[in-house]
TORPA-4810 file (N, C-alpha, C, O; in nm, 3 decimals):
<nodes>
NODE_1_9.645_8.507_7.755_9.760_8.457_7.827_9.714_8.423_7.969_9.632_8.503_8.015_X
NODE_2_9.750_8.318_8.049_9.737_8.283_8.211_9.887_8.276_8.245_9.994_8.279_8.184_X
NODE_3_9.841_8.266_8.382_9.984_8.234_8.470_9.934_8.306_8.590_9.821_8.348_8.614_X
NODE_4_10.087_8.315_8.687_10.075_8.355_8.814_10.108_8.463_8.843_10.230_8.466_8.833_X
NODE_5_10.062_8.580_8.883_10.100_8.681_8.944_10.131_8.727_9.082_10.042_8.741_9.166_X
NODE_6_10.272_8.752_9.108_10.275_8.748_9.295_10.222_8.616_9.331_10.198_8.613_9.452_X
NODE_7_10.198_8.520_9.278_10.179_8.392_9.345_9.976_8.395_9.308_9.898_8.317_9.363_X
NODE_8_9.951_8.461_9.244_9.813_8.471_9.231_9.750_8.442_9.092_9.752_8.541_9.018_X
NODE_9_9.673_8.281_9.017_9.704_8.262_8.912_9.598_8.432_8.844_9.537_8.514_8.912_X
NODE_10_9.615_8.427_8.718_9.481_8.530_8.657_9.490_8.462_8.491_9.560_8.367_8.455_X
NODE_11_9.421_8.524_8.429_9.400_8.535_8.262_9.405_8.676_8.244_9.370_8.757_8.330_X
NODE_12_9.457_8.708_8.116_9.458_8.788_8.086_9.509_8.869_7.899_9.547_8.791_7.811_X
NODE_13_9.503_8.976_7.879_9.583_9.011_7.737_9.694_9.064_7.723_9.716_9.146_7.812_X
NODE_14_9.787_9.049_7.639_9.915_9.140_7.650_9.838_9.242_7.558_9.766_9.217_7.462_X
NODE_15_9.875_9.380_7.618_9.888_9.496_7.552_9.985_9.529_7.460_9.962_9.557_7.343_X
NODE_16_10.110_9.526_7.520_10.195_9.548_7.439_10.311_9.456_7.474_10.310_9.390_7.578_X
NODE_17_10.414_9.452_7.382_10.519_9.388_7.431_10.646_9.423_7.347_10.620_9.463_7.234_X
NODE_18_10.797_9.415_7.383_10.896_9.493_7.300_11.045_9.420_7.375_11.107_9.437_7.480_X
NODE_19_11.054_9.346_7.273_11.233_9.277_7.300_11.287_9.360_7.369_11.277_9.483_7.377_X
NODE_20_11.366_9.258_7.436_11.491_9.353_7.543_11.599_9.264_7.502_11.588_9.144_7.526_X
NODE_21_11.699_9.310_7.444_11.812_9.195_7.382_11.761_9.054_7.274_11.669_9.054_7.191_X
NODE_22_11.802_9.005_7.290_11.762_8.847_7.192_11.702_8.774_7.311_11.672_8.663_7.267_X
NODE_23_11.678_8.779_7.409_11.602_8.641_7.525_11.482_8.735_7.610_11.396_8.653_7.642_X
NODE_24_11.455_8.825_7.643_11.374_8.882_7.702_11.265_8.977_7.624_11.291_9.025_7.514_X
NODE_25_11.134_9.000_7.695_11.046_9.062_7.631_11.027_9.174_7.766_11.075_9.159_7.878_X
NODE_26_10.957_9.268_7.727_10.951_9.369_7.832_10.767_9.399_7.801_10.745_9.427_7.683_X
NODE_27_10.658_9.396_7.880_10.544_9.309_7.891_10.392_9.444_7.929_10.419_9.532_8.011_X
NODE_28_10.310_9.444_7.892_10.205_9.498_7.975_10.060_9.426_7.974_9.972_9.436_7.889_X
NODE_29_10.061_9.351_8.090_9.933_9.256_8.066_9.813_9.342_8.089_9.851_9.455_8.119_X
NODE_30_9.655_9.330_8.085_9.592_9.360_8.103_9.512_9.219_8.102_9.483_9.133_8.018_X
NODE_31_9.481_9.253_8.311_9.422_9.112_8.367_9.244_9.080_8.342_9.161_9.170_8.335_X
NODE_32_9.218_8.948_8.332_9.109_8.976_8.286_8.989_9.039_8.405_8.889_9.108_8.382_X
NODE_33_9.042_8.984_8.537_8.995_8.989_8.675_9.125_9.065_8.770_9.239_9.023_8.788_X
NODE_34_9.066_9.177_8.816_9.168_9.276_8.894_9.262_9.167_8.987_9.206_9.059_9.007_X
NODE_35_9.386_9.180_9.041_9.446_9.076_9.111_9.490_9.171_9.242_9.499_9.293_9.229_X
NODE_36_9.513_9.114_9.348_9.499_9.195_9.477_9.642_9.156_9.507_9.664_9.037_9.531_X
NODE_37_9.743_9.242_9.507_9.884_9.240_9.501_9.885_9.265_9.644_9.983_9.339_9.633_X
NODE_38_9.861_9.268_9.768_9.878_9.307_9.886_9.848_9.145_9.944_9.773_9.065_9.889_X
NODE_39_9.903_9.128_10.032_9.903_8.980_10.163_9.814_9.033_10.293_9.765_8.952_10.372_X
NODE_40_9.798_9.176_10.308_9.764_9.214_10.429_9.576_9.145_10.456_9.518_9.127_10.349_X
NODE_41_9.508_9.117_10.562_9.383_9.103_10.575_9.326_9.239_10.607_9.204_9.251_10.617_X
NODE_42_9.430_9.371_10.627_9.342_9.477_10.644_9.304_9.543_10.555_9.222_9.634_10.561_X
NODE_43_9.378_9.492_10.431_9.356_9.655_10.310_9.389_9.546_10.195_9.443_9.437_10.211_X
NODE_44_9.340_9.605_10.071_9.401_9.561_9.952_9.395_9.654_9.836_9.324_9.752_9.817_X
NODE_45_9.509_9.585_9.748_9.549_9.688_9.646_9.548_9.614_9.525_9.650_9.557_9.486_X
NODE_46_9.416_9.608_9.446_9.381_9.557_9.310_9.468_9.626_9.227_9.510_9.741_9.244_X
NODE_47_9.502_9.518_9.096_9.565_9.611_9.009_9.517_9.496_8.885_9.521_9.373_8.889_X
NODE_48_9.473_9.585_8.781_9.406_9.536_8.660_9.543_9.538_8.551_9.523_9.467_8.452_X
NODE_49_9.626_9.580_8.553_9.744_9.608_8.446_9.847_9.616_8.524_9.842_9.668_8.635_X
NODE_50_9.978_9.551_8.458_10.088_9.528_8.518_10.219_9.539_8.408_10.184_9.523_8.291_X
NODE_51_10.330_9.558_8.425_10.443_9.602_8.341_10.505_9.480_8.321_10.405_9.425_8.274_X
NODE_52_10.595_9.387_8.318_10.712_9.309_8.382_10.790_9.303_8.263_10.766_9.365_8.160_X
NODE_53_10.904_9.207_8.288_10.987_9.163_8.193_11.023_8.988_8.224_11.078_8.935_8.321_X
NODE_54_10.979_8.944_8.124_11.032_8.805_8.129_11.138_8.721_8.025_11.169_8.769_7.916_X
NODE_55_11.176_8.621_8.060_11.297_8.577_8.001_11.197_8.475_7.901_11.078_8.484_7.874_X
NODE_56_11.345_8.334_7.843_11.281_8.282_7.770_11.212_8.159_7.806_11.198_8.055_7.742_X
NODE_57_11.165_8.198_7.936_11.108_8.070_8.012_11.020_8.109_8.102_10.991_8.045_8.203_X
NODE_58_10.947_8.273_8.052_10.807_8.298_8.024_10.804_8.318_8.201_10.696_8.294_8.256_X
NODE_59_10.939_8.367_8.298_10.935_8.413_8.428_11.045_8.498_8.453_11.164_8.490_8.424_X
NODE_60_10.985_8.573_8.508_11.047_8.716_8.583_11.184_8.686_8.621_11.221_8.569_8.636_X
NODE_61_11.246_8.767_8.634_11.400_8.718_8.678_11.353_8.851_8.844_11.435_8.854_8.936_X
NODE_62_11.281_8.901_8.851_11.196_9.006_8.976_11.122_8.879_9.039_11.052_8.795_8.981_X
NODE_63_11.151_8.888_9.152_11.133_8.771_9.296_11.045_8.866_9.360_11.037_8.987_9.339_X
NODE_64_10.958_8.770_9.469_10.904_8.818_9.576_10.979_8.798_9.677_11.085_8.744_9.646_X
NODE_65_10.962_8.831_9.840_11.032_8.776_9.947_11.026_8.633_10.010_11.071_8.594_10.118_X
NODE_66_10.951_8.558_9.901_11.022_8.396_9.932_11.060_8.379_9.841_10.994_8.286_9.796_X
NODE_67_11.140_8.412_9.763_11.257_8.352_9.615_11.103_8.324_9.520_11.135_8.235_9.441_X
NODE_68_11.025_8.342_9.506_10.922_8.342_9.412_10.952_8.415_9.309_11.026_8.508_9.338_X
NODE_69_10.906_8.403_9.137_10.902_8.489_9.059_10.756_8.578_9.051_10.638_8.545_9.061_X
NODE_70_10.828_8.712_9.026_10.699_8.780_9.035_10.562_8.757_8.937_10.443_8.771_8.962_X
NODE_71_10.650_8.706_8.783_10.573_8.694_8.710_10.597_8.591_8.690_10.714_8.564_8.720_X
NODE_72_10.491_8.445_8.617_10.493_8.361_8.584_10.402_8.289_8.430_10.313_8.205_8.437_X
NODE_73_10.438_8.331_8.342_10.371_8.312_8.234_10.352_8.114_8.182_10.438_8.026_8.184_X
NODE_74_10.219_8.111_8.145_10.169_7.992_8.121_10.203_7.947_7.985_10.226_8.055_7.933_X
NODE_75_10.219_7.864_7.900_10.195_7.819_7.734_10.064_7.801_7.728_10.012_7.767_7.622_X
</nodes>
């Protein structure tokens, strides 16, 4: 699977995944390359695996603080 994370593209595998109603999936990727979820230039915070839930248009209904989706899944 690819797409964007926090605005950061990666590749990666779903681990697992498990319907939430009839339109949503509830998600655990495992990235192929750690992704650095922090903006700061002093510190960063890699994270190789991530949780989310996406709809049927493969994005987070979970925003960042510019109206961004957190998750963004590719076809």
């Amino acid at each position: 699977v690819s797409g964007q994370y926090l605005g950061h593209r990666f590749t990666g595998e779903i681990k697992a995944a498990r319907s939430i109603g009839s339109t949503h999936w509830a998600l655990t990727l495992v990235f192929d390359q750690a992704v650095d979820v922090v903006e700061s230039a002093h510190f960063s915070n890699l994270r190789r695996q991530v949780n989310c839930t996406v709809g049927p248009d493969g994005r987070s209904s979970a925003k960042t603080s510019n109206g961004q989706a957190q998750m963004v899944l590719e076809s």
